[in-house]
N, C-alpha and C positions, 0 to 999 in steps of 0.2 A: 212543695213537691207532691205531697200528698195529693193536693186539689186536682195538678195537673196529671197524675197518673188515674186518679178517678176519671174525669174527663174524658182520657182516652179510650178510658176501659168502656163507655156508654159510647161513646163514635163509633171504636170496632163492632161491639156488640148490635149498634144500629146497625150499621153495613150489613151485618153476617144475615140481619133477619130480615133486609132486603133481597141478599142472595137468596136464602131460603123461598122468599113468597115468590123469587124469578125464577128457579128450578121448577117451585110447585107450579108455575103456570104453565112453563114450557113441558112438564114432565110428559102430558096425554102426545103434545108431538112427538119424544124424544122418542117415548117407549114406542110408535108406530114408525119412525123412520130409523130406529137401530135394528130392526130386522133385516130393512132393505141394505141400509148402510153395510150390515156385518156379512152380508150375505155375500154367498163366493163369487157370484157373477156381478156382482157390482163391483168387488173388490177386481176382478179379471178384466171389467170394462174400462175402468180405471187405469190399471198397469195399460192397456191398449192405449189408452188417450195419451198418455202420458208417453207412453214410447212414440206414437205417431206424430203430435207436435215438436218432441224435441227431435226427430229425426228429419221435420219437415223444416225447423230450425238452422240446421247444421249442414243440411243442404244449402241453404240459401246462405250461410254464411259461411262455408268454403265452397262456394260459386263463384270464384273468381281466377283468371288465370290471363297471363298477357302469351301471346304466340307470336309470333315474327309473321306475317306473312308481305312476299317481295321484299321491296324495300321500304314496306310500314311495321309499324308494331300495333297488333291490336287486341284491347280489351276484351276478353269474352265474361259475361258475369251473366246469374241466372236469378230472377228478380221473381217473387210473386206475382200471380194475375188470375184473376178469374177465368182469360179468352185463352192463354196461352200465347202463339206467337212471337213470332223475331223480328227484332228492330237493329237496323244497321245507323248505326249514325257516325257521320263525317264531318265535322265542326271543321270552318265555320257554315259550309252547304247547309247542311241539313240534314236530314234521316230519311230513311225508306223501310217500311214497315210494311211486314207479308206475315197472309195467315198462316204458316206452316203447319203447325198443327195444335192441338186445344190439349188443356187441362192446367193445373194449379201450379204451374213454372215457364214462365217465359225467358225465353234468348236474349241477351243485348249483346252487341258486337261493336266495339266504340273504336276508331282511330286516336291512338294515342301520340305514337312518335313516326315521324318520318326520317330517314336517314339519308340526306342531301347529296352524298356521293356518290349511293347506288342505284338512285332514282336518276341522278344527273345520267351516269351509264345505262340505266334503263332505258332511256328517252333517244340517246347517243345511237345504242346501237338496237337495230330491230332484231338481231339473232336472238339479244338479251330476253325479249320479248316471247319470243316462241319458246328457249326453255322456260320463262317462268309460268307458263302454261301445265308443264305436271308439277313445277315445284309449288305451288300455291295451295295445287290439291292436294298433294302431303299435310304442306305444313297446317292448311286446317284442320284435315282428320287426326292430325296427329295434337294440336291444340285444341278440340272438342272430346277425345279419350283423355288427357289429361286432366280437364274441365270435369268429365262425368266421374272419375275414377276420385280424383280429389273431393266432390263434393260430397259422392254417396261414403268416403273413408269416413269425413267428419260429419256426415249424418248421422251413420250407425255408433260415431264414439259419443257423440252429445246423445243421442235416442240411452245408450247404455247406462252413460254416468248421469243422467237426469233420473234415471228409475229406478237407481241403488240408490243415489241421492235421496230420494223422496220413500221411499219404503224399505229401504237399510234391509233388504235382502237379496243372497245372489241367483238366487230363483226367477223372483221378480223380476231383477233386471234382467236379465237373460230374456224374461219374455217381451218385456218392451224391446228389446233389442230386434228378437223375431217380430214383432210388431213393426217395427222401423222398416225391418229390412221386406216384408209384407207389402208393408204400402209404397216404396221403392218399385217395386217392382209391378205394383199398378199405377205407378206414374209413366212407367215406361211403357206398357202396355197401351196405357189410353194416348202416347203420345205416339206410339208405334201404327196404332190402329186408327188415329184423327191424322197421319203426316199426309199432306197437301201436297205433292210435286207442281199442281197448279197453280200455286200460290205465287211464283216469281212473274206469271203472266199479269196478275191483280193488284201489283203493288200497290201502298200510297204515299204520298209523298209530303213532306214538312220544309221548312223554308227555303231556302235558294233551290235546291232539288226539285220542286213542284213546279217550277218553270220549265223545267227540262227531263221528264218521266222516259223519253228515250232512251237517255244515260246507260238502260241494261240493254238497249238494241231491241231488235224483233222476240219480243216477250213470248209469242206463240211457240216460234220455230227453236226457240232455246230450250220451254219444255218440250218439246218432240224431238231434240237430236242432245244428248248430252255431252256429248264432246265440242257441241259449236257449243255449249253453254261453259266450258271449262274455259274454252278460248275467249270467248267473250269476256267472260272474269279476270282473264288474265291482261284483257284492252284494258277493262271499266282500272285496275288498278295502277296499269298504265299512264294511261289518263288524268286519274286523281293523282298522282305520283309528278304529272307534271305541273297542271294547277297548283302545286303545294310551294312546287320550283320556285315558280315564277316568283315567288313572296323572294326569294333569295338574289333575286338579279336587280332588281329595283336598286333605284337609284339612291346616294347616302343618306339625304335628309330623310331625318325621322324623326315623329314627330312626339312631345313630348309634355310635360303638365301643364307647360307654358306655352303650349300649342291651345286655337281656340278649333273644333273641328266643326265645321258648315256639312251636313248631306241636304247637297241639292238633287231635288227631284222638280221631275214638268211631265204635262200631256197625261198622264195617268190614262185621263180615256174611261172611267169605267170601270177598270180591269182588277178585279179584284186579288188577282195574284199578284197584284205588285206590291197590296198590303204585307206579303210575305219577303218578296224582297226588300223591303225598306225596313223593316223590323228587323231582318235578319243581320245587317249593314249596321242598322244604328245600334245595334248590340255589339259585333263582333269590331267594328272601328268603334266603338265605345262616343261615339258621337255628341255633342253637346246642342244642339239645335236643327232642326231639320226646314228647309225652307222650300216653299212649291211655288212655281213661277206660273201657275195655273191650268186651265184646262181638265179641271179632277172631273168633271161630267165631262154627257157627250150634248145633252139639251138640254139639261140645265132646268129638267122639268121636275115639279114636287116629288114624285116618286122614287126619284133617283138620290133625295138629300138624304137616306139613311144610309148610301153610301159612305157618308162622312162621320157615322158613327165608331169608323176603326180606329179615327187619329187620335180617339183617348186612348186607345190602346198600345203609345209607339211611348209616352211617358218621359218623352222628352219635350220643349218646348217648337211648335209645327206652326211655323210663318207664314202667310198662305197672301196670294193676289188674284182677284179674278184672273179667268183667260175670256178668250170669246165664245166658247161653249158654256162658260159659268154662267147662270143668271143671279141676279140679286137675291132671289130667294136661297139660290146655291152660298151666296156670301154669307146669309145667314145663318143657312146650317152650318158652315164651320163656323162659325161665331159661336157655336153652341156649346164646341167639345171642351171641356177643362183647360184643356193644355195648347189649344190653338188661338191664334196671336192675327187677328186681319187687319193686312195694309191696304188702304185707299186714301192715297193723298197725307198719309203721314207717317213719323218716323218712331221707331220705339229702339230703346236698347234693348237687346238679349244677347243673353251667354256674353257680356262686354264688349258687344258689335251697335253700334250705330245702323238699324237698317231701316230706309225707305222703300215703301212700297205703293204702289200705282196700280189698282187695278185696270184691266183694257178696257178702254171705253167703247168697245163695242159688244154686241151679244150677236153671234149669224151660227146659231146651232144647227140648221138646214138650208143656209146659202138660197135664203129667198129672206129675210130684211132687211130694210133701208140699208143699215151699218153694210151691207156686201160693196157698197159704191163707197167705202173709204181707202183713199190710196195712201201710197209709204209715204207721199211727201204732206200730205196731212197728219198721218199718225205720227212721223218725223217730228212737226212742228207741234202739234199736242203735246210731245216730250219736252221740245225745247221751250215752251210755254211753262211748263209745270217745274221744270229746271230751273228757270230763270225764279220762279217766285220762290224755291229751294233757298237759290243764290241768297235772294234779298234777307231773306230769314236770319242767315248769317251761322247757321247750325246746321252743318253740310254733314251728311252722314258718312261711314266707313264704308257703306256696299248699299246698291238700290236696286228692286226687285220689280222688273214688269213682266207683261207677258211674250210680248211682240218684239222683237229685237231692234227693230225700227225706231220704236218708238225708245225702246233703251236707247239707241245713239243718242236721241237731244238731250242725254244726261251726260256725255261728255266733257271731260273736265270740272264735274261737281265732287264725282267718287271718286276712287282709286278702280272701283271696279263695278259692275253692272250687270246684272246676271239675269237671264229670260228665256225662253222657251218656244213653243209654237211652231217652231221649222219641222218639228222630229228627225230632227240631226244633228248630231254634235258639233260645236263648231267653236273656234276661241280664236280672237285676233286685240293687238293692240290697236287705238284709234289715237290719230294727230296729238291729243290732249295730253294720252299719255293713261289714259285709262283703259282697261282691259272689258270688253263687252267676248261676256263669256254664254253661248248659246246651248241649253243643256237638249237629248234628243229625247224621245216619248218613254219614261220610265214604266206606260202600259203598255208600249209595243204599240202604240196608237189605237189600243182596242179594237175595233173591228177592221178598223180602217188598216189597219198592218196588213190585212190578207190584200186590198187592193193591188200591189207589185204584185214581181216576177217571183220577191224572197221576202219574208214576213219581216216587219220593221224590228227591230233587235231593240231591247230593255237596257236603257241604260242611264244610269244615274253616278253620281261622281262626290265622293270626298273631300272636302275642301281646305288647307288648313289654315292657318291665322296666325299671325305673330301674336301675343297676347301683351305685348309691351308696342308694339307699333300699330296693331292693327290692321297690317298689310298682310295680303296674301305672299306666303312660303315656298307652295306649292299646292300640289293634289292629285288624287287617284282618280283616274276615271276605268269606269264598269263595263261590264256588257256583256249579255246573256243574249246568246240567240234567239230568234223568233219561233213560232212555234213552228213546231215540227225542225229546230233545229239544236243542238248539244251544247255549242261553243260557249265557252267563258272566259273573259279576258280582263284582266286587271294590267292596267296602264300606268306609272308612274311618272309625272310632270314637275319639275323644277322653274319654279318664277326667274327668269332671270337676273331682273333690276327689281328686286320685292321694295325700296326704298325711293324707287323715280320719283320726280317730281309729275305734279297734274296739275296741267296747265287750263285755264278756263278757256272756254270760247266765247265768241260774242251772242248776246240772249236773244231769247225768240223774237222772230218775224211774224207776220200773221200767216194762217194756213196759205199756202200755196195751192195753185189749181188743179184736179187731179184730172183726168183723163176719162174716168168712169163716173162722176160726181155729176150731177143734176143740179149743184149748188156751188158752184166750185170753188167761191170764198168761204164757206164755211161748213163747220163739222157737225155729223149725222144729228146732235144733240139741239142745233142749232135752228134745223131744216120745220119747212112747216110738217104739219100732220100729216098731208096727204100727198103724196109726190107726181109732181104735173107730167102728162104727157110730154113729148119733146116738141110738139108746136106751141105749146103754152107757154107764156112768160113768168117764170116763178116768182111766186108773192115770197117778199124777204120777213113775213110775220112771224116769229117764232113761237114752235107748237108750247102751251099752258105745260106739257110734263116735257 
């Protein structure tokens, strides 16, 4: 015992004479920064800091409050930010975000609950309508002074009990507290003096909303008359009031773990806002595989393949087939993304789907080459060719993915179902076999080509579901977003009727048939020689080296 209390007594005595030599070194700091430290105005700037964070604290953490407005419930909450600004957001749509005005607290406004019975009477009767016109505007003023009144109470209690907390005087805290309530008061100031009434002309807009910037009407003339802007508010909630419905009327099947969920998309076109619809979709139906029946370009030219840089960004598995705007270089770039899956002529499981896919064998991005002289009963028979060697394989998929619908038919009686694109219009029919050839419409609004008609092509892409023990279709949703410059949104519910038929096979390919527009007309563009002969000339049957 002796040894060891010696021992200890030479360790403390080390330490103490390291504390010592670490005093004396720091001493020349100490003694020049205990001036400043003891000095009153630091000690004052201090209690300042300290009342102003915790009061900038306690704002933001009683910044929250739910209000009724119509027949929704919505979140008001007040979030830090450098820009300041209010953001409206409607899940599953999307959000609308205006600069209302700048400084260190931004707005959020969330849709939380909708009440199905008062929305149903909303929509029922239009009287309903016109009073909710001044009730709306109540109920917000009156849930934004709750919002302000509640946050700044538990600012200035946090700003109080942080600055007695920290310097155990009632002095002190008291002055953080006027410090709190200080800087309160140039929040509102600089929020009073940045407020933007022009800001609801400038919105912007985030997922399904950005297809449809309308949705608040003539943005001009709403800031310039505020009573059509009160009435307007009271459509826009209308509106969303019955969107929400509509989730409510659909038909029983629901779908469920044991559900496989397909979003099909086609025609894209280009259009780069439909990156936002389909993201928005494969999140909000929680979707397992997304599959494109083709046409993501418009010509398929190099410049255009960073287009195809978004589909890493959807993070689900993205199945993709040429169309006739795709060129092979287009095939490639989606061959690039992580999470995309290309079919040409063969079959891959995902998500527990058996799918075949067949890119189009033709490329006519500008309807001047050769491929423009391919008719249906050629593309027809291309299918039933590529079917029949399906057949022999003896490993027939769940679902087969082309571009052309036509060309889908010769898979008749392989699948249960057949799924393709190209028309940019929706369309779904049973064929003889017993097989469902489902045609999806332009989920880019057909890109530019939408403005060609009288009414912009309408964005529509569809939900798919899957038995996950049969592998037959259930049912499905189909979409549809107006065109531009139009509002409409529509969710469609579909019920498979016989999801267990039997698929009967047909008999296998014939060789192409004659087309009517062809310069070759026993055989297809791939076929033809290089140069294509006047119509006095007799065409050489040599087939072109590529």
């Amino acid at each position: 015992m002796p040894k060891v209390r010696a021992a200890s007594t030479q360790a403390f005595a080390a330490l103490r004479a390291q504390a010592a030599r670490a005093r004396a070194a720091c001493s020349p700091v100490t003694r020049r920064a205990r001036p400043v430290l003891g000095s009153r105005w630091t000690r004052f700037s201090l209690v300042v800091i300290v009342g102003l964070a915790g009061g900038y604290l306690g704002l933001l953490a009683g910044g929250s409050y739910v209000t009724p407005v119509g027949p929704a419930d919505v979140q008001l909450t007040l979030h830090p930010s450098l820009h300041g600004g209010t953001t409206l957001k409607l899940p599953p749509l999307g959000a609308l975000q205006l600069d209302t005005h700048g400084g260190p607290v931004a707005l959020e406004a969330r849709l939380t609950d909708l009440r199905p019975d008062q929305a149903k009477k909303l929509i029922e009767d239009e009287t309903e309508l016109d009073r909710l016109t001044d009730q709306i505007a109540g109920q917000l003023r009156h849930g934004l002074a709750e919002l302000l009144l509640r946050a700044v109470l538990i600012g200035l209690a946090t700003s109080f009990v942080a600055s007695l907390a920290l310097f155990r005087s009632w002095r002190r805290a008291l002055l953080g507290l006027g410090s709190a309530a200080a800087g309160l008061v140039a929040v509102t100031l600089i929020t009073w003096g940045t407020f933007n009434p022009q800001s609801i002309a400038e919105p912007r807009y985030t997922g399904l909303l950005a297809n449809a910037p309308q949705v608040v009407g003539d943005a001009r003339s709403i800031v310039e008359r505020f009573s059509a802007y009160r009435a307007q508010l009271a459509r826009l909630v209308g509106n969303i009031s019955e969107l929400y419905a509509t989730t409510s009327t659909l038909p029983t099947y629901e779908p469920d773990p044991s559900t496989i969920r397909v979003l099909h998309v086609s025609d894209i076109h280009l259009n780069p806002a439909a990156w936002n619809v389909i993201k928005s979709v494969s999140t909000q139906f929680k979707v397992d595989v997304i599959v494109d029946s083709g046409d993501l370009m418009d010509h398929g030219s190099k410049p255009e393949d960073k287009f195809a840089d978004e589909i890493s960004g959807l993070k689900v598995p993205y199945v993709y087939v040429r169309g006739n705007h795709d060129s092979k270089e287009t095939q490639k770039a989606v061959e690039r993304e992580k999470n995309a899956i290309v079919l040409d002529g063969a079959t891959r499981e995902v998500a527990g789907l058996r799918i075949y896919g067949l890119g189009d064998p033709r490329f006519t991005p500008d309807k001047s080459t050769r491929d423009d002289y391919v008719g249906a009963d050629q593309l027809r028979a291309e299918g039933l060719r590529h079917a029949d060697e399906l057949r022999k394989s003896g490993k027939l998929p769940d679902l087969v993915l082309t571009h052309d619908p036509t060309e889908g038919e010769g898979f008749s009686g392989v699948a249960p179902m057949v799924l393709a694109g190209h028309a940019h219009a929706r369309s779904t029919r049973l064929l003889p076999t017993g097989t469902r050839l489902f045609v999806q419409g332009s989920t880019g609004g057909a890109g530019l080509r939408g403005l060609e008609h009288e009414e912009p092509t309408p964005i529509e892409l569809s939900v798919l579901y899957f038995s996950r023990a049969s592998h037959r279709l259930q049912g499905w949703d189909d979409l549809r977003l107006g065109g531009l410059g139009l509002t409409s949104a529509q969710i469609e519910r579909h019920l498979e009727p016989a999801p267990d038929r039997a698929v009967t096979p047909q008999p296998p390919a014939a060789s192409p048939p004659a087309s009517p527009t062809s310069p070759f007309p026993s055989e297809f563009p791939s076929d033809w020689p290089s140069r294509t002969p006047s119509p006095t000339t007799t065409p050489s049957r040599t087939p072109s080296p590529g």
